[in-house]
C-alpha angles and dihedrals in degrees: 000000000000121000144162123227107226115220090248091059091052096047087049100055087051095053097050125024090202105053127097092256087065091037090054093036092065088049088072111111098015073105092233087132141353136246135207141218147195132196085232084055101046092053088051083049094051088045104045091042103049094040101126111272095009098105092021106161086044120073122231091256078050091063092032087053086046091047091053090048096056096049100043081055100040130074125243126235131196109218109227112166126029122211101191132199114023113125134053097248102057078201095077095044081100100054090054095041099053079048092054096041093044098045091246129169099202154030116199112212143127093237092074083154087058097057091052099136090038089105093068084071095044089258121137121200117214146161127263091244091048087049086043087048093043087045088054082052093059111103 
């Protein structure tokens, strides 16, 4: 399965170590899926995750050593076409762009709503606790 982590499920797991975001967060690298990543999506990661307050309990070398993480387990993926716009938050164009580009299935986020129109390029928005429920169903 390819998907794509949207900001809001980072920050999440960040916020709360028993939720589904962090549950589905240490699944990354068992290899029971893949995620993708774009330069655009790394840089809303960094911002979003070193915002002042925002991972308060972690330190800054804390989200930099997640962010490395990320990327040395992701897989990197080069945008070629833009298909601007086509949702209502022209912040998550990219989110549905880096999906389409890469052949994903899903994107994982908590703003299923804002992703109405995904489907048009194969892509499925669900929650963190659905992807963690289709990931129990691999055999």
């Amino acid at each position: 399965m390819r998907v794509v982590l949207d900001t809001n499920v980072i920050y999440a797991a960040l916020r709360s170590g028993t939720g589904a975001s962090n549950a589905l967060l240490r699944q990354i690298g068992t290899g029971k899926f893949e995620f993708y990543l774009s330069v655009a999506l790394v840089l809303e990661y960094e911002s979003v995750l070193k915002r002042e307050g925002q991972a308060s309990h972690y330190t800054l070398a804390d989200v930099e050593a997640l962010i490395s993480y990320l990327c040395a387990t992701g897989k990197a993926q080069t945008i070629h076409f833009l298909w601007r716009p086509q949702l209502r938050d022209p912040k998550d164009e990219l989110v549905l762009e880096l999906a389409a580009n890469a052949g994903c299935q899903y994107i994982v986020t908590f703003n299923t709503r804002d992703f109405i129109g995904s489907e048009k390029f194969g892509v499925q928005t669900i929650t963190p606790a659905q992807f963690l429920a289709l990931l129990g169903g691999q055999s």
